[in-house]
KEKE-3310 file (N, C-alpha, C; in steps of 0.2 Angstrom, whole numbers, plus 5000, padded with zeros to 4 digits):
npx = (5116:5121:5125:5112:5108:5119:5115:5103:5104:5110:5104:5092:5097:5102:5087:5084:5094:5087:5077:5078:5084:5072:5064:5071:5070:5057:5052:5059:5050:5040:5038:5026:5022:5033:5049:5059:5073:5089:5107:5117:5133:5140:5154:5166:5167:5152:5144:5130:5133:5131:5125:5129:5123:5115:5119:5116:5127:5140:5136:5133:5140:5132:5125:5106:5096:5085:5074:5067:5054:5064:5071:5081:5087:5089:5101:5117:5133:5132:5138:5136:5128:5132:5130:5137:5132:5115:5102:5088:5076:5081:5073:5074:5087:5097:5109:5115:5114:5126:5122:5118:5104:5088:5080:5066:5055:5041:5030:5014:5019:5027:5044:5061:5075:5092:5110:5125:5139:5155:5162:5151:5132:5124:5113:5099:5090:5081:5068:5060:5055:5061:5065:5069:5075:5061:5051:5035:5025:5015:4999:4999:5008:5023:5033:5045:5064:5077:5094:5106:5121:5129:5140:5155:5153:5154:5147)
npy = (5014:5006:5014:5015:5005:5001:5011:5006:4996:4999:5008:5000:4992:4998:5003:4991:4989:5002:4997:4989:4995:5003:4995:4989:4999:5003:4991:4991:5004:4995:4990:4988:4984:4978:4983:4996:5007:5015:5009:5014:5016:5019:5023:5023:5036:5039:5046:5057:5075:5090:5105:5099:5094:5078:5064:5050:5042:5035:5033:5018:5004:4988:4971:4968:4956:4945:4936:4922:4924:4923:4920:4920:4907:4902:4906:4907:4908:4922:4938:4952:4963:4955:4941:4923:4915:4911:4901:4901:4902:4910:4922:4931:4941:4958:4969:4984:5002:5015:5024:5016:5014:5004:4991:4982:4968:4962:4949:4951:4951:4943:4944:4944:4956:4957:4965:4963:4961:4964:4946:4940:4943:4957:4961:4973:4976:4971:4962:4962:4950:4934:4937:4942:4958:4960:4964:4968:4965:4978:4972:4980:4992:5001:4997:5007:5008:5012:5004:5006:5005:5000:4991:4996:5007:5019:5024)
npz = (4725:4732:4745:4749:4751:4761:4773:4776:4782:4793:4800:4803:4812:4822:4827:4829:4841:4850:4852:4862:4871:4879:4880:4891:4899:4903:4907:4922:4926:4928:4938:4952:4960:4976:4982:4983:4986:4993:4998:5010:5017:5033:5042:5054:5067:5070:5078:5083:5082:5089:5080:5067:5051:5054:5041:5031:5027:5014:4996:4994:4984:4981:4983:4985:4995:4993:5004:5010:5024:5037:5052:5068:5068:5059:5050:5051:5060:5066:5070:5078:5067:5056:5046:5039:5033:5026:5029:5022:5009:4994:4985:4978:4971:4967:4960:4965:4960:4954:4962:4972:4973:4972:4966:4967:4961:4971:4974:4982:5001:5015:5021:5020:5019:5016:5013:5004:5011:5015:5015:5021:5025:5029:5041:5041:5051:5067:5071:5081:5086:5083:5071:5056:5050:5040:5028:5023:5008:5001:4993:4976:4979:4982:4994:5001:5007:5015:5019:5028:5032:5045:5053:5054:5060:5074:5091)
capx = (5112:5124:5124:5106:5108:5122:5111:5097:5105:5112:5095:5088:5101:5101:5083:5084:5095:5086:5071:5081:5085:5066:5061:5073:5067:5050:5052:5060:5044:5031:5036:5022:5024:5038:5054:5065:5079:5095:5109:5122:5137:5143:5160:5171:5163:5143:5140:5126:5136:5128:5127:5130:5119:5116:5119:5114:5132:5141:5132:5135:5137:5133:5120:5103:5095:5077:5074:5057:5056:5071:5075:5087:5087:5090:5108:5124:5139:5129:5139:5132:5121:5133:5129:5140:5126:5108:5099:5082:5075:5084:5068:5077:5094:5098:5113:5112:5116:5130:5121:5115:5099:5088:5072:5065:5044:5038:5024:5011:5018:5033:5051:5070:5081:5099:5115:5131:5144:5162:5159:5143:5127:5123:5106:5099:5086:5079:5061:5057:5056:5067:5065:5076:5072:5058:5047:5028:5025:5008:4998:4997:5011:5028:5037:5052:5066:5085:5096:5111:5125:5132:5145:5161:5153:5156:5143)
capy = (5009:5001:5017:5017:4998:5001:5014:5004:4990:5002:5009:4992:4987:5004:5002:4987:4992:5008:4993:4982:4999:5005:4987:4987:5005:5004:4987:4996:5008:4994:4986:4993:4979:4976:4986:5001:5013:5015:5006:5016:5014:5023:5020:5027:5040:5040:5049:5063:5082:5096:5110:5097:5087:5069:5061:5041:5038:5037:5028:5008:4997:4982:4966:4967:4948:4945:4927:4921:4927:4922:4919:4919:4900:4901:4909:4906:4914:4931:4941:4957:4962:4950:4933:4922:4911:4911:4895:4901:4900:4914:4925:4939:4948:4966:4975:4993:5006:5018:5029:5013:5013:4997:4992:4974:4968:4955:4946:4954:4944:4944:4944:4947:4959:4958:4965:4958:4965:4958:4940:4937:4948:4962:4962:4978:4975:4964:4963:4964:4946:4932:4938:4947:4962:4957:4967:4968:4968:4976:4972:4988:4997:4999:5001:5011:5005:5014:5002:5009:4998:5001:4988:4998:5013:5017:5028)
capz = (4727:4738:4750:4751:4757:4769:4776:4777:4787:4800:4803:4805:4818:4828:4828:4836:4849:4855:4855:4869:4878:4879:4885:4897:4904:4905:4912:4929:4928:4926:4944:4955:4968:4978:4986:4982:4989:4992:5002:5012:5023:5039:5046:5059:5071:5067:5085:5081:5084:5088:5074:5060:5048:5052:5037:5032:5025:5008:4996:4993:4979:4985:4982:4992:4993:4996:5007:5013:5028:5040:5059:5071:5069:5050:5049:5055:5060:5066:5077:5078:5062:5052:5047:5036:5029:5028:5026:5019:5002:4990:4983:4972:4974:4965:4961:4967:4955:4958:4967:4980:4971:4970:4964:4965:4962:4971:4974:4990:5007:5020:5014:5023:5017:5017:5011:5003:5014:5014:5015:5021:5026:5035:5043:5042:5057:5069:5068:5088:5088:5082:5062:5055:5044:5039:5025:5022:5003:4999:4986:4971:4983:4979:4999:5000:5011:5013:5022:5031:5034:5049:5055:5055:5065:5081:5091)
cpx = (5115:5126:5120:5106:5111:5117:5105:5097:5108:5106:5092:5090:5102:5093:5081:5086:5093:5082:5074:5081:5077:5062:5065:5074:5059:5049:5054:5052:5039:5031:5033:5019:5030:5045:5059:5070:5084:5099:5116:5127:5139:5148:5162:5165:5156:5140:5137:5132:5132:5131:5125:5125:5120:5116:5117:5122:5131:5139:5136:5134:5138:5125:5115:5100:5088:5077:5065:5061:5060:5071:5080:5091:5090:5097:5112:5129:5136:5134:5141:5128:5125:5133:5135:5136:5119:5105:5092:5082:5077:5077:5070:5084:5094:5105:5112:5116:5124:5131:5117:5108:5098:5080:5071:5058:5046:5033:5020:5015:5024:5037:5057:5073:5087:5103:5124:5136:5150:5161:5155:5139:5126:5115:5104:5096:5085:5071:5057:5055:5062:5069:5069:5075:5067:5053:5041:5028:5017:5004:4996:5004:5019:5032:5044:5057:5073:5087:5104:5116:5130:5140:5151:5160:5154:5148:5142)
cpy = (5006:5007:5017:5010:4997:5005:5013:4999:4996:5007:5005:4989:4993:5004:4996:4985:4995:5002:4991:4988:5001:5001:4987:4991:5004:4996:4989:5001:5001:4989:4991:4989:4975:4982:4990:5005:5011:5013:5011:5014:5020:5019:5027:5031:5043:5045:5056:5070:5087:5101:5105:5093:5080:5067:5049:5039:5041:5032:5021:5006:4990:4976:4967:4960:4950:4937:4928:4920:4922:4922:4919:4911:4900:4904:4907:4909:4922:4934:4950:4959:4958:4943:4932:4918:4910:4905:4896:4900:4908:4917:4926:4940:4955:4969:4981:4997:5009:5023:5024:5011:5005:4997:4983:4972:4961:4957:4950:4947:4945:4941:4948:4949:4958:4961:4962:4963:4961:4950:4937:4941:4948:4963:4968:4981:4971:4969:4964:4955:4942:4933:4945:4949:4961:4964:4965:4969:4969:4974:4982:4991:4994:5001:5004:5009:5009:5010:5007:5005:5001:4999:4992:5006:5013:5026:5028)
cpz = (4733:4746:4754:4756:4763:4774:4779:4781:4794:4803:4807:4810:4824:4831:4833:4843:4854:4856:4861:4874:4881:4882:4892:4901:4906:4910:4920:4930:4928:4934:4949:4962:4969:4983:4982:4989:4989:4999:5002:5018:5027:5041:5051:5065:5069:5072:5083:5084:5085:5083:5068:5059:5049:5044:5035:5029:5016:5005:4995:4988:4978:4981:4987:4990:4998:4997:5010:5020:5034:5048:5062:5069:5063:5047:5053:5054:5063:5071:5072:5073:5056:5051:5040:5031:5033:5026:5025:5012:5002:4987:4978:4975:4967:4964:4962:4963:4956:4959:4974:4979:4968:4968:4964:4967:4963:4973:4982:4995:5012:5018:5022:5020:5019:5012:5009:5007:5016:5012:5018:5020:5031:5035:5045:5051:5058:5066:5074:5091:5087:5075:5061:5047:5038:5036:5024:5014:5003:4994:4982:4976:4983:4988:4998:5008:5010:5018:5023:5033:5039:5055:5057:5058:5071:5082:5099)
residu = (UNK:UNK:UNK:UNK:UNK:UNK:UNK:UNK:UNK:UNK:UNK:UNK:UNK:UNK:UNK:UNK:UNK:UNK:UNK:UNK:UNK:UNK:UNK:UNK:UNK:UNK:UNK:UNK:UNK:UNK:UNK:UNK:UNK:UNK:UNK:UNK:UNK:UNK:UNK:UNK:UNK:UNK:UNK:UNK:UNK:UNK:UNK:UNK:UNK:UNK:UNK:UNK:UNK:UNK:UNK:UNK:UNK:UNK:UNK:UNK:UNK:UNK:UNK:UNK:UNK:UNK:UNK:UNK:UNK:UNK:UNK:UNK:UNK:UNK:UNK:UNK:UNK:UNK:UNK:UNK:UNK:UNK:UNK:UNK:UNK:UNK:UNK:UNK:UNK:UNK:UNK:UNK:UNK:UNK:UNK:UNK:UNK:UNK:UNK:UNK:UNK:UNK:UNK:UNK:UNK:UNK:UNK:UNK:UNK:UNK:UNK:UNK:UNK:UNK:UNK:UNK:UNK:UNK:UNK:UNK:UNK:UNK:UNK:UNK:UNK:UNK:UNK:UNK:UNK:UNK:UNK:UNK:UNK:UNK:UNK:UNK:UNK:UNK:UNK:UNK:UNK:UNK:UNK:UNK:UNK:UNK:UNK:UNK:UNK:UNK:UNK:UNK:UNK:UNK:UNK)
# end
């Protein structure tokens, strides 16, 4: 009797584990709006060569942060795609896997991406104005985005 009962609580409590794991898979599949991909870095000599494959770098793991969309005006410290603080509203952030991979749903609407890089953030892109890295969410569409961190390249 007292085997069947050990046996029956360690069932019961396994079971309820795999349940946490299986919720907290299918939750990463059920975002179907918002931003994926993967974040890499490049250093040292980035210069294209003839012959060899370009590569995007080795991957990154790092924080990306989602801000309502952001400006020149809105950061400080920026010199070159580094800022040291962003004074918009904080959306989401993400830890990146460790392969770089990120996934994060939001709502349809414009959105700044950044990532954590030393002690501030690295702005992946401008945006051709004074906004900075500025994504399009659609609605129903999940875009795809790999940022590249390129600070410590030379080219």
């Amino acid at each position: 009797m007292k085997k069947y009962l050990v046996s029956l609580i360690i069932i019961i409590l396994s079971l309820q584990f795999y349940g946490c794991i299986s919720v907290k898979s299918q939750s990463k599949l059920a975002v179907i709006e918002g931003v994926r991909g993967q974040v890499f870095e490049k250093k040292g000599n980035a210069m294209p060569m003839k012959g060899q494959k370009a590569t995007k770098g080795t991957l990154l793991q790092t924080v990306v942060y989602v801000f309502e969309p952001t400006t020149l005006l809105k950061v400080e410290g920026l010199n070159g795609q580094i800022c040291t603080k962003v004074n918009s509203v904080l959306v989401d952030s993400v830890n990146t896997d460790m392969e770089g991979k990120y996934i994060i749903g939001l709502k349809p609407g414009k959105y700044t991406l950044m990532v954590k890089y030393g002690r501030g953030f690295f702005v992946p892109y401008l945006s051709g104005t004074n906004e900075l890295s500025i994504i399009d969410i659609l609605p129903k569409q999940l875009s795809e985005l790999d940022i590249i961190v390129n600070a410590k390249a030379s080219y």
